[in-house]
C-alpha positions in Angstrom: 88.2 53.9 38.4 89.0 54.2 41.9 90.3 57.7 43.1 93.8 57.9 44.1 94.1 58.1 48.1 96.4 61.2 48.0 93.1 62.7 45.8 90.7 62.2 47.9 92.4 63.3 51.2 93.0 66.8 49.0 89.2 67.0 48.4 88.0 66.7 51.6 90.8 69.4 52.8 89.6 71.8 51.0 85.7 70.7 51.3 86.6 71.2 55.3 88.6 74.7 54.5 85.1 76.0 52.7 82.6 74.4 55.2 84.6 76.7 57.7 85.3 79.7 55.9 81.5 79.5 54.9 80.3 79.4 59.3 80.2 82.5 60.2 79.8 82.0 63.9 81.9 83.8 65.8 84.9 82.8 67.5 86.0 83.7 71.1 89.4 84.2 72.5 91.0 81.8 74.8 89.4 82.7 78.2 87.0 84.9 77.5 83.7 84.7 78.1 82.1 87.1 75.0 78.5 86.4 75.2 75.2 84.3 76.6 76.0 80.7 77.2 79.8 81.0 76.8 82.4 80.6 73.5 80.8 77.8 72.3 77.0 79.4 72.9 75.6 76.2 74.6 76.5 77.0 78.4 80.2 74.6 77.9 83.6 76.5 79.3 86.9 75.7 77.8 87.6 72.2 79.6 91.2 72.9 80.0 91.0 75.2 83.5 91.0 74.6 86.9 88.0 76.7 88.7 87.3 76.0 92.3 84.3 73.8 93.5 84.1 75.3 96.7 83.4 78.8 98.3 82.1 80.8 100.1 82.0 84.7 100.8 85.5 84.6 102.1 87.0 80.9 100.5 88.3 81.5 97.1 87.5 84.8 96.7 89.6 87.2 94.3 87.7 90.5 95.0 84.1 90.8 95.2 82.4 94.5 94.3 79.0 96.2 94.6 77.1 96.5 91.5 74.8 99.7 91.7 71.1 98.9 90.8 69.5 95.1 89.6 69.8 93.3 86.8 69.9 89.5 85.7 72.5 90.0 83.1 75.2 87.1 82.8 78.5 89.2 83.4 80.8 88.8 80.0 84.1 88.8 80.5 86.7 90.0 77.6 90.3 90.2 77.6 91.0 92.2 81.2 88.0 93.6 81.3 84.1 92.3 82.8 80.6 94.1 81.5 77.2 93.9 82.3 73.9 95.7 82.3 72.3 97.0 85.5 69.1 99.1 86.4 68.6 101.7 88.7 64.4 101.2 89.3 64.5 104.3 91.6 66.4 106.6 89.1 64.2 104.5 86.3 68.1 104.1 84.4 69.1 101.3 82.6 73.2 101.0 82.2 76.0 99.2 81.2 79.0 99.3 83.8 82.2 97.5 83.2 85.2 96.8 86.2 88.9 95.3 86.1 88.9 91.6 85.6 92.2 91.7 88.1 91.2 93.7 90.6 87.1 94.5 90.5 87.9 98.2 90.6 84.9 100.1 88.7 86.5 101.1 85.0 83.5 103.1 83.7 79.6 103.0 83.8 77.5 104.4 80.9 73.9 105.3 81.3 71.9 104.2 78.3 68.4 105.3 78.7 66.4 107.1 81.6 62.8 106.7 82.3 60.0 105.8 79.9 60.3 101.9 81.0 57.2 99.7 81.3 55.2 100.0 83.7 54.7 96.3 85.2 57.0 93.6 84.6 57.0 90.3 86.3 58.7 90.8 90.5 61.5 88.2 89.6 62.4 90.2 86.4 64.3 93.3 86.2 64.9 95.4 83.8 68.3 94.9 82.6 67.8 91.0 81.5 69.6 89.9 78.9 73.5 89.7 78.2 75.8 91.7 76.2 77.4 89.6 73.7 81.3 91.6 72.3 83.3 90.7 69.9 86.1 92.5 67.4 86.2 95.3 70.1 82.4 96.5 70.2 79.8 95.5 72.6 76.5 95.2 71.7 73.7 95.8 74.3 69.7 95.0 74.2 67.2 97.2 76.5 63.9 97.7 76.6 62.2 101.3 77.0 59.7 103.1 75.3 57.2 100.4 74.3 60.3 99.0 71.8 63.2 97.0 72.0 66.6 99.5 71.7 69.9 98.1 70.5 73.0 100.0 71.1 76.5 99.0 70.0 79.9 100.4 72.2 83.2 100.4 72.1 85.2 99.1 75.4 85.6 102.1 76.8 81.6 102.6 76.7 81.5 105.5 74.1 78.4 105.0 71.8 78.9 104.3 68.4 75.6 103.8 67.3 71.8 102.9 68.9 68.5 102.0 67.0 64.7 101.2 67.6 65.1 97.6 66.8 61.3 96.9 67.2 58.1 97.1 69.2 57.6 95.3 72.6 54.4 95.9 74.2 52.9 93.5 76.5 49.3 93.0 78.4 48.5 89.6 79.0 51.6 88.8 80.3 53.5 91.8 81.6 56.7 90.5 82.5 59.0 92.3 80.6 62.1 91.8 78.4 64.8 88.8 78.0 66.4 87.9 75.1 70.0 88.6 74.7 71.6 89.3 71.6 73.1 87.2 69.0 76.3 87.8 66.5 76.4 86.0 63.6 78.9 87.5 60.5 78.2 91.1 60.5 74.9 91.0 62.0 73.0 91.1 65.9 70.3 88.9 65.3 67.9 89.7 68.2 64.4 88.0 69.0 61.6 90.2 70.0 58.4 88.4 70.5 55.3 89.7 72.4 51.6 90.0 72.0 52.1 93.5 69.2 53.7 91.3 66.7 57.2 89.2 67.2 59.6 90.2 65.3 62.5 88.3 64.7 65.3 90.5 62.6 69.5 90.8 61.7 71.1 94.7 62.0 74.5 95.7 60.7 77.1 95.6 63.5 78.4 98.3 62.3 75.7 100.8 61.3 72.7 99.3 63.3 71.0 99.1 59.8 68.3 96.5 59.2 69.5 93.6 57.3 66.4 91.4 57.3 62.9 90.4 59.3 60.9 88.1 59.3 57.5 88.5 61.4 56.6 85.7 64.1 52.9 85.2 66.2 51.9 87.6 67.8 52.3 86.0 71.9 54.5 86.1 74.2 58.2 84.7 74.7 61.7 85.5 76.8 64.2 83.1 74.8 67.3 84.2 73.1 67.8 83.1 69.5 71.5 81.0 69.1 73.4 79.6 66.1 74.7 76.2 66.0 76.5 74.2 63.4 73.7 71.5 63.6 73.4 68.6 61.1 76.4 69.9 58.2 74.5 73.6 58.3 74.6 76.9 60.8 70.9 77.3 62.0 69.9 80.1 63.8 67.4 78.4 66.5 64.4 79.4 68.6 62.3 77.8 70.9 58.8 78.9 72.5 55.9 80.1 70.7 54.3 76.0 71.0 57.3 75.0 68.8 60.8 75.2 68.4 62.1 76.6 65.0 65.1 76.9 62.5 65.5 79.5 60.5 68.7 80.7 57.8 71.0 83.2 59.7 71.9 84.6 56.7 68.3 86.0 55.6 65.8 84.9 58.0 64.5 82.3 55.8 62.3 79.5 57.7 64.2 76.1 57.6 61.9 74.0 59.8 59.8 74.0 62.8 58.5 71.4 65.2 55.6 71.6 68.2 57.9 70.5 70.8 57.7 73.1 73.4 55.6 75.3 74.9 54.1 79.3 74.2 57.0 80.4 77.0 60.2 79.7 77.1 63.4 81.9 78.5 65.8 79.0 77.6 68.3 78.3 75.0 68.5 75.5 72.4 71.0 73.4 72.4 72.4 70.7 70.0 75.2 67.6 69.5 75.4 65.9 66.5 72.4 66.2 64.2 69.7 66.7 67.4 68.1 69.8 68.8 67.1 69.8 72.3 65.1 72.7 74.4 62.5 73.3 76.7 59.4 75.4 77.9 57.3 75.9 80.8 54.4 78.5 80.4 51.4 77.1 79.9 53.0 73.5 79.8 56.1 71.8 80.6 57.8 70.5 78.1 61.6 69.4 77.0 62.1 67.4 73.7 65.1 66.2 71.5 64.1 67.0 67.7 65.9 65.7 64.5 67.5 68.7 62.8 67.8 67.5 59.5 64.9 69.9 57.8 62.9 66.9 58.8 61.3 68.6 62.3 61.1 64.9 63.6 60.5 64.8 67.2 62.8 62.0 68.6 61.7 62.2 72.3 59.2 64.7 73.9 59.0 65.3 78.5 56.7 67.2 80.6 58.9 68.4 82.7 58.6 72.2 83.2 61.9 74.1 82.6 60.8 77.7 82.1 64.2 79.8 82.3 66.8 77.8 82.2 69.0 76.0 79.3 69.8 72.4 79.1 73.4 71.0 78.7 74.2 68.4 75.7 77.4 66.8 76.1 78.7 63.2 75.0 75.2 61.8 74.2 73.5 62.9 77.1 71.0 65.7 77.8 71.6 67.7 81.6 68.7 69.6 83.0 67.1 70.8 86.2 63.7 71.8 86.4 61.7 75.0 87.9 61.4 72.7 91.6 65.1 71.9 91.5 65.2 68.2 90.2 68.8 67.9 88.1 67.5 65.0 85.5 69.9 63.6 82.7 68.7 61.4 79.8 69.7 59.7 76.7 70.2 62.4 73.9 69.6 60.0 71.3 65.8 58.5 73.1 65.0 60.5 75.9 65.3 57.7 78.3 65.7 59.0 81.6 69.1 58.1 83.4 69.1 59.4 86.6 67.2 62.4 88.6 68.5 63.8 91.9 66.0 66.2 94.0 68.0 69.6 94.8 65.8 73.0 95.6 64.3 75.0 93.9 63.4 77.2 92.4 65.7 77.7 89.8 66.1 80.4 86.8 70.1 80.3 86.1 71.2 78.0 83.3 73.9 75.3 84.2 77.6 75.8 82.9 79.7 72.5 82.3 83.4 72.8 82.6 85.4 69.4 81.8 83.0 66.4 83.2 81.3 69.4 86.2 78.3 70.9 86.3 77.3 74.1 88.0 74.2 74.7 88.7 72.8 77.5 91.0 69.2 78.1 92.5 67.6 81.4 93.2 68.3 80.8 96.9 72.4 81.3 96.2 73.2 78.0 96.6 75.3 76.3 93.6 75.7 72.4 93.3 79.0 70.9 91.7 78.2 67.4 90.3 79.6 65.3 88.0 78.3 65.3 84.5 78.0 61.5 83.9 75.0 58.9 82.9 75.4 56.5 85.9 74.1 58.5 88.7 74.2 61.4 90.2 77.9 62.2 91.7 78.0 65.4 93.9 80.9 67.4 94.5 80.1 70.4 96.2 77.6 72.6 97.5 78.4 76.2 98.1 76.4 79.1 99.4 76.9 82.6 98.4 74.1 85.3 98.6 70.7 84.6 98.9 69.3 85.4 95.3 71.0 84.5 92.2 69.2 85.0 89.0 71.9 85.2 86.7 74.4 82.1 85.4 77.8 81.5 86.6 80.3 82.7 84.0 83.7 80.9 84.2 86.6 81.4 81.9 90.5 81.2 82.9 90.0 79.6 85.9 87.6 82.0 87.5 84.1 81.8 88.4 81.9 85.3 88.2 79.0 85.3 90.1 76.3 88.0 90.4 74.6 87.5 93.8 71.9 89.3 95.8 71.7 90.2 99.5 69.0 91.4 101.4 69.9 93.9 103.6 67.4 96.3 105.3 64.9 94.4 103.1 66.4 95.7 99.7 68.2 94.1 97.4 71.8 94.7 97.3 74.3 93.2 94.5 77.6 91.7 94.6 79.7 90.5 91.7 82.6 88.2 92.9 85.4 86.5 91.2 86.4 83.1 92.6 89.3 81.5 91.9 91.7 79.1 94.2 93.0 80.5 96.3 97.4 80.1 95.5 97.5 78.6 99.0 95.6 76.2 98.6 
């Protein structure tokens, strides 16, 4: 007997009201920025905003405003307010510091943890890496000191409400210190830690810093930040490096699927359209590949190009990279085909963001290129210098572009975070 129309359009109302009150990824706010790679955690911006494509130190800028030590960490940007981490490798202090999204004025700045940090850690690392991820009012921050991972959760006015050892990080093979950001997912920071002691990958209660679960992971070494997707009808919490990218249950850990598609080291972040996975690696080998992500572990399509830091972008069928040496590539998501590649310069560590049909994409050197995201060639827009060492991705939300950007002066370092925005007379 056939089902009634009427019937059927009720069932799969309220099969779509459970698939979404099952998700418990988090949501962000219109125009914030809450966490790595963005509201939708895969390095796209809300499409309905109007940043500039051109700058410089003077064009388009807001306020710019010295940030005190070096870090890589992606500035966040919540309600009126913008955080990051910072470390001061004289004083040996790692810190979280947070300034007026209006005006750039310094609100407060919150030492974490003095001394006791590792000893050596790769020269284009620092020691404030990864990116604070905030949401229902806390923020939750990831250093490493004292041979161990420490996870320490905040409120916006940067009082602590709780820390915790999360897990040990020693290196000695590869000394190059700490990277991962952290990941919300329910109640829980999920947070990666994998080095040559023993990787641990493991979920804390937001609200205690309790364990929840952990699951052990080889023993090597590995920068990438886990990331939760709503791949193929299921949220899977994904990983790349350690020769393979993997899929695991967010809820308890539990080991989905994996596939030996990239390589030991990796610092990027998966990404993932439709029922496809794609990331990338670059230490020993470089490698990119688009995987099935139907339990399967099917490898569609497999590259050798070496793309060590930085993310990928997936967007309407097509996969967006650039590699370490500054080649912007885009291929078929579905086969891999390559579509176009453009030389730029490298090197390059940031990760690309993708607002409407543009991509931003900065090198080390402080130089970002605007170009089209589209598979019939590469269509430039802009290129804009500011700085001359940028390790950390463009943030934009609302409009705005936030950009952390080094300076030498005096040879040392100096840092600057700007706001950009276009200008009202323009």
């Amino acid at each position: 007997m056939q089902r009634p129309i009427r019937a059927t359009i009720l069932c799969l109302g309220i099969l779509t009201v459970c698939q979404s009150a099952w998700s418990q990824i988090p949501q962000a706010a219109k125009g914030d920025w809450p966490w790595w790679r963005g509201p939708s955690f895969n390095g796209i911006a809300e499409s309905d905003q109007a940043p500039p494509i051109t700058w410089d130190s003077q064009k388009n800028v807001t306020w710019k405003v010295a940030v005190p030590g070096r870090g890589h960490s992606t500035p966040i940007v919540v309600g009126k307010r913008v955080f990051l981490q910072t470390a001061d490798e004289n004083e040996r202090s790692q810190s979280v510091i947070c300034f007026d999204r209006q005006t750039g004025n310094l609100l407060w700045h919150r030492e974490l943890n003095r001394n006791n940090l590792q000893d050596k850690i790769n020269p284009k690392n620092t020691y404030a890496t990864s990116t604070i991820a905030c949401d229902r009012g806390r923020l939750f921050v990831l250093f490493s000191h004292h041979d161990a991972i420490h996870a320490t959760a905040l409120d916006l006015n940067g009082s602590v409400i709780w820390t915790t050892n999360a897990a040990p990080f020693l290196e000695d093979m590869y000394p190059n210190g700490y990277a991962a950001s952290p990941l919300l997912y329910g109640n829980a920071v999920i947070i990666a830690v994998d080095c040559e002691a023993g990787g641990t990958l493991l979920a804390i209660d937001r609200n205690t810093g309790q364990r929840i679960w952990a699951i052990k992971r080889a023993g090597k070494t590995n920068y990438a930040s886990p990331v939760v997707g709503r791949v193929a009808g299921r949220d899977q919490l994904l990983l790349g490096g350690l020769d393979m990218v993997a899929s695991y249950d967010p809820t308890n850990g539990n080991l989905l699927w994996d596939a030996p598609a990239v390589a030991m080291q990796t610092s990027g972040t998966p990404v993932w359209e439709g029922d496809m996975v794609f990331a990338a690696g670059g230490y020993p080998t470089g490698s990119v590949a688009g995987i099935t992500a139907d339990g399967s572990g099917k490898i569609n399509w497999k590259h050798n190009h070496r793309i060590h830091e930085q993310s990928l972008l997936a967007h309407q069928g097509h996969v967006y990279a650039a590699n370490d040496t500054g080649i912007a590539l885009c291929w078929d998501a579905k086969t891999g085909k390559e579509l176009w590649k453009q030389r730029l310069k490298g090197p390059i560590s940031a990760s690309p963001t993708l607002v409407g049909d543009k991509i931003y994409l900065v090198n080390e050197l402080g130089t970002t290129w605007v170009y089209r995201a589209t598979p019939t060639g590469y269509e430039e827009l802009a290129v804009n210098q500011l700085g001359d060492s940028v390790f950390a991705s463009p943030t934009i939300c609302g409009g705005q572009v936030f950009m952390r950007v080094g300076d030498q002066v005096n040879e040392q370092r100096r840092e600057t975070l700007y706001c950009l925005q276009i200008s009202p007379d323009r």
